[in-house]
C-alpha positions as CSV (number, residue, x, y, z in Angstrom):
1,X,-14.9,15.9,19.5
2,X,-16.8,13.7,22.1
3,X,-19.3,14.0,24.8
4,X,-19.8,11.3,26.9
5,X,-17.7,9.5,25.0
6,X,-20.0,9.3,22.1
7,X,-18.3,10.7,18.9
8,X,-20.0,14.3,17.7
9,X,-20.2,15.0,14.1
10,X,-21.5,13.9,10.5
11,X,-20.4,10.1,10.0
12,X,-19.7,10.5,6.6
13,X,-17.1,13.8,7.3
14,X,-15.1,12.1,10.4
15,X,-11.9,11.4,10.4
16,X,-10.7,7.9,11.8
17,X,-9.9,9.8,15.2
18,X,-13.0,11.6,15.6
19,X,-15.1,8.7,15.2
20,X,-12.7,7.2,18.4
21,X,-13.9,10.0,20.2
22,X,-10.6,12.5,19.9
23,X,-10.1,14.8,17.5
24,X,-6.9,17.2,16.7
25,X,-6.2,20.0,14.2
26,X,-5.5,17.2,11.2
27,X,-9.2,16.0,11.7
28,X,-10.2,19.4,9.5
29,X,-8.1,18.5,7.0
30,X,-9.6,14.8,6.6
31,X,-13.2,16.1,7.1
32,X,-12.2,18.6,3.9
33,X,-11.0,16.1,1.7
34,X,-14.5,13.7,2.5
35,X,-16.1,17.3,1.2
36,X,-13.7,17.8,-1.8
37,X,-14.6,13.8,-2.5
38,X,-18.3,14.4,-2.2
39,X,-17.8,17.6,-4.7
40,X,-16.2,15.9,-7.4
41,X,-17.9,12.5,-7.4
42,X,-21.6,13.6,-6.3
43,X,-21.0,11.0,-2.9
44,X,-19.6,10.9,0.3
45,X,-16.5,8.3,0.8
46,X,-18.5,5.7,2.6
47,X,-22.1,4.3,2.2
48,X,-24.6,3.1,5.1
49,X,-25.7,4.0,8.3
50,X,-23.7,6.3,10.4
51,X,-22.1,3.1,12.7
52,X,-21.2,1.6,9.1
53,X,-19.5,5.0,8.0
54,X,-17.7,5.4,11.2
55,X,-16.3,1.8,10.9
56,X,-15.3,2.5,7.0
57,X,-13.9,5.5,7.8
58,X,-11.0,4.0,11.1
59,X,-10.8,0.9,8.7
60,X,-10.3,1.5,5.0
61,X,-8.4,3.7,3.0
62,X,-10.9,5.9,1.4
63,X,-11.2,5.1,-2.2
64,X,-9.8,6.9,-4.9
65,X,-11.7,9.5,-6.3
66,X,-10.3,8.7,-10.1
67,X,-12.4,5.4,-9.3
68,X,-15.8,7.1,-10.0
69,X,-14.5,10.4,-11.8
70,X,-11.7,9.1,-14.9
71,X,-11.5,12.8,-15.8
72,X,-10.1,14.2,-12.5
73,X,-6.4,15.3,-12.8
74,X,-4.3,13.3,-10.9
75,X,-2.9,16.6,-9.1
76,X,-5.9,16.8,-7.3
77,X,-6.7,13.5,-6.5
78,X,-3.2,13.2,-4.7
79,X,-4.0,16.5,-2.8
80,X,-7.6,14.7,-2.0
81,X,-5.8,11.3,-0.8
82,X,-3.1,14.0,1.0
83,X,-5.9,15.3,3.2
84,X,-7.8,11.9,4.1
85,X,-4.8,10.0,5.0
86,X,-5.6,7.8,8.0
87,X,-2.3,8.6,9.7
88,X,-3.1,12.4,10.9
89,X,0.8,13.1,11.0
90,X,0.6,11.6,7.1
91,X,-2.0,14.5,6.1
92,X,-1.5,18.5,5.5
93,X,0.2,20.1,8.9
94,X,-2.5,22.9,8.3
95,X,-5.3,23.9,6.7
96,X,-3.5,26.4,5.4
97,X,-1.1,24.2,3.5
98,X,-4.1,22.4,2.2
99,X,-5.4,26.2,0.7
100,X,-2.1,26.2,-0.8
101,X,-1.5,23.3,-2.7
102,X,-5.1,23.7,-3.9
103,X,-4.2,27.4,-4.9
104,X,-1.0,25.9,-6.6
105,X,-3.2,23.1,-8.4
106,X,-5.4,25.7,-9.9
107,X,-2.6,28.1,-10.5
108,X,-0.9,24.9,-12.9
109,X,1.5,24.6,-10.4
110,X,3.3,21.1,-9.3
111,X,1.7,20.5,-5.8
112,X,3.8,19.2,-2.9
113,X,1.7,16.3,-2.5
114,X,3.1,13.2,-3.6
115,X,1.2,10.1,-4.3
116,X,2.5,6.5,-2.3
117,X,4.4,4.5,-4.3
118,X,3.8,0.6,-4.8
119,X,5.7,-0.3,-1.8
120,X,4.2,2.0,0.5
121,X,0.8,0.7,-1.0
122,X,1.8,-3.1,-0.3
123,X,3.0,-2.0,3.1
124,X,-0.5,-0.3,4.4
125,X,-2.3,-3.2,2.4
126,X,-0.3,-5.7,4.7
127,X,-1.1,-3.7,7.6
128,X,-5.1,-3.8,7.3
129,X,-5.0,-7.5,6.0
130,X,-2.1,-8.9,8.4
131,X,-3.9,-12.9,7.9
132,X,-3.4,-12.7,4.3
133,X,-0.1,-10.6,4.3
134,X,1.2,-13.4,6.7
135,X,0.0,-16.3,4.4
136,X,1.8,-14.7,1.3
137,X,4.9,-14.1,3.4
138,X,5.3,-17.5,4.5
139,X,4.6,-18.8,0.6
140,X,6.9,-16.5,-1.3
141,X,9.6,-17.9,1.6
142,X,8.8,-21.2,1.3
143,X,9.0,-21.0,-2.9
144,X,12.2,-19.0,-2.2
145,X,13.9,-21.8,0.2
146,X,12.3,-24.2,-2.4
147,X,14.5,-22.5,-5.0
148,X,17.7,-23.0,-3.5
149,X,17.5,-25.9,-2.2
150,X,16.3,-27.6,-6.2
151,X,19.4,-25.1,-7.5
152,X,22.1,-26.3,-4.9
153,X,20.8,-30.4,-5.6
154,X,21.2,-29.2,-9.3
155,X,25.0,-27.9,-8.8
156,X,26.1,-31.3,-7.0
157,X,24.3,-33.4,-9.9
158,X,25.9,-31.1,-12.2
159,X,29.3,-31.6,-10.7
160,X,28.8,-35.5,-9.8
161,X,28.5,-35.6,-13.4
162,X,31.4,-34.1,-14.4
163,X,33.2,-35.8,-12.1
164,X,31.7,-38.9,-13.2
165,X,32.7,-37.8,-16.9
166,X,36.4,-37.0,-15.9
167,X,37.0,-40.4,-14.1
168,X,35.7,-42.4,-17.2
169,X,37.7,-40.0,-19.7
170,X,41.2,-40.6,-17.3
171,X,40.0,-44.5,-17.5
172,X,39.7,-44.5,-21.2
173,X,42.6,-42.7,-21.1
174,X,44.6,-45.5,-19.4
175,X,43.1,-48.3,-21.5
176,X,44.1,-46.8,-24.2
177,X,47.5,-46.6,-23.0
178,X,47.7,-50.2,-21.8
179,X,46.7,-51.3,-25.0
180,X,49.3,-49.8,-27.2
């Protein structure tokens, strides 16, 4: 929570809401995950100074944990990403359903966590990098109008030609019938 409008808690545990001086039930949840990251990679999320960690932690995704650790199951590094989603209404609704899918992880279980798929991915990348996103939008579009246009000036020389190629075959045609 806040006082004074100055955030209260450990920088490198907040969740992106916290650190704007709120805070709601999901902010457990995120602030577990930053621990569960810390326990299985030996570091929190984010390095730096507390104002640096707050930044990192409203502004980018934090990274995944099979980044540092190869041998963590990718069960449990969904459930991690699960609980430090930046979107509160994206992580568990409790903590409670956190202590389950954990409890089903170590029970071998399939855990209700799913991990984003490449659009979803492409889709929060746009949203944090909107210059760049907007860039590659407008050049995949122009490439694409490019396309059609070179195909359609393609399908009228193709069909000039045949044209051309039927009008000197009926000509032919006729010269050789004038000629017998």
């Amino acid at each position: 929570a806040a006082s004074n409008g100055v955030p209260k808690g450990t920088p490198a545990y907040m969740a992106p809401e916290q650190a704007d001086c709120g805070g709601i039930a999901a902010s457990d949840q995120y602030s577990l995950g930053c621990t569960l990251y810390e326990l299985l990679t030996g570091q929190t999320p984010f390095a730096g100074g507390p104002a640096q960690q707050l930044f990192l932690h409203r502004s980018q995704p934090v990274p995944g944990v099979r980044k540092s650790r190869r041998d963590v199951p990718r069960d449990l590094e969904t459930v991690l990403a699960k609980c430090v989603e930046k979107e509160p209404g994206r992580r568990y609704a409790s903590c409670g359903a956190l202590a389950e899918d954990l409890r089903r992880y170590l029970d071998g279980e399939p855990v209700q966590a799913r991990r984003i798929g490449p659009l979803e991915r492409a889709a929060r990348w746009a949203k944090r990098n909107p210059a760049v996103a907007g860039s590659l939008s407008f050049g995949v579009l122009a490439l694409l109008i490019g396309t059609v246009v070179a195909l359609a000036q393609r399908d009228e020389a193709l069909r000039s030609a045949s044209n051309e190629a039927d009008q000197k075959k009926i000509a032919d045609e006729k010269a050789d019938l004038a000629t017998k």
